[in-house]
N, C-alpha and C positions, 0 to 999 in steps of 0.2 A: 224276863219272861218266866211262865213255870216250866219245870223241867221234871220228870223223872230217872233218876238214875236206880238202876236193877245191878243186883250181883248177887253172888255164888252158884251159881249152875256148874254143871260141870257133869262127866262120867263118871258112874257108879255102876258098881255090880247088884244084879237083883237082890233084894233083901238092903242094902243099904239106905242110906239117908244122905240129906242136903236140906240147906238150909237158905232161902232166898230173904234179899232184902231188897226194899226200896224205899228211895229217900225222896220226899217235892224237897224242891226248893226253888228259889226265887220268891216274886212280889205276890203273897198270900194272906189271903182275908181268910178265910177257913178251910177245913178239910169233912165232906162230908164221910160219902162210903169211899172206901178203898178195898181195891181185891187182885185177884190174879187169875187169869184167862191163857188158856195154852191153847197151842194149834200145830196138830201132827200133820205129815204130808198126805194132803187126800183128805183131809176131813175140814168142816168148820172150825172155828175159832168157840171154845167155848168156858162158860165160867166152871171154876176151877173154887174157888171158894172167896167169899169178901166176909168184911167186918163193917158194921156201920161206926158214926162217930161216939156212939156209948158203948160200941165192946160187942153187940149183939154177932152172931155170926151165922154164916150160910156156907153149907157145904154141896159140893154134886156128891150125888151116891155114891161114883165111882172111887172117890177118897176119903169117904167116911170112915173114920175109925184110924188113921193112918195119917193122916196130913192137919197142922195144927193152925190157925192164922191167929196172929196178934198183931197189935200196935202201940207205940208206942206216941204217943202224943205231943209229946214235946220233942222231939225230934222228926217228928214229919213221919216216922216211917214205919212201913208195914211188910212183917213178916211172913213167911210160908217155911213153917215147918216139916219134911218129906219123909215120914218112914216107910217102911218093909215096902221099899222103892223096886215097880214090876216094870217090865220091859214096854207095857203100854201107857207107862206114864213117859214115854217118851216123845220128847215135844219141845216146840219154842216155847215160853212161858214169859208173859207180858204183864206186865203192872198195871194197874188202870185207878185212878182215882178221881173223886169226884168234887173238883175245886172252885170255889169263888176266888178268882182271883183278885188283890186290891184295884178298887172303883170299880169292882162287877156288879150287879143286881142281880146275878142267877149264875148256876152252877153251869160250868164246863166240865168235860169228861177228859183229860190227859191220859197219857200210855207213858208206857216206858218203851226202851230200845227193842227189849225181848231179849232172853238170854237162855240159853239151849242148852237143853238136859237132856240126856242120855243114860239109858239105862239097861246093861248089856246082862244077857242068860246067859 
């Protein structure tokens, strides 16, 4: 099956940085968009920034200028770059990718576990 696995989250002080990955893997015909969606206590779940499969990119306002997303293609996985890291970037932050799996004829939407960032004043 496909699977996403998410890492490096962790606590930082404001102003720092982190560096998120996530890897599909399993039975994969392609990879379209991939991105990353956080969700604080009390609020929606919301997109955070994706890449589609030629590299284009989309950012929310709130981390323009400050958060970088990349991929890497031959490894399945997509990055979230996090600087001059505020205390309301504080949140779960979830992978989400957009996959044909092998014998699919249409895209599925996979997540990852979610992995929790913290970002202390």
């Amino acid at each position: 099956q496909v699977q996403l696995v998410e890492s490096g989250g962790g606590s930082v002080q404001a102003g720092g940085s982190l560096r998120l990955s996530c890897r599909a893997s399993g039975s994969i015909f392609s990879i379209n968009t991939m991105g990353w969606y956080r969700q604080a206590p009390g609020k929606e779940r919301e997109l955070v920034a994706d890449i589609s499969s030629g590299k284009r990119t989309n950012y929310a306002d709130s981390v323009k200028g400050r958060f970088t997303i990349s991929r890497d293609n031959a490894k399945k996985t997509v990055f979230l770059q996090m600087n001059t890291l505020k205390p309301e970037d504080t949140a779960v932050y979830y992978c989400n990718a957009e996959i044909a799996a092998d014998g699919s004829r249409w895209w599925n939407h996979y997540w990852g576990q979610g992995t929790q960032v913290t970002v202390s004043s």
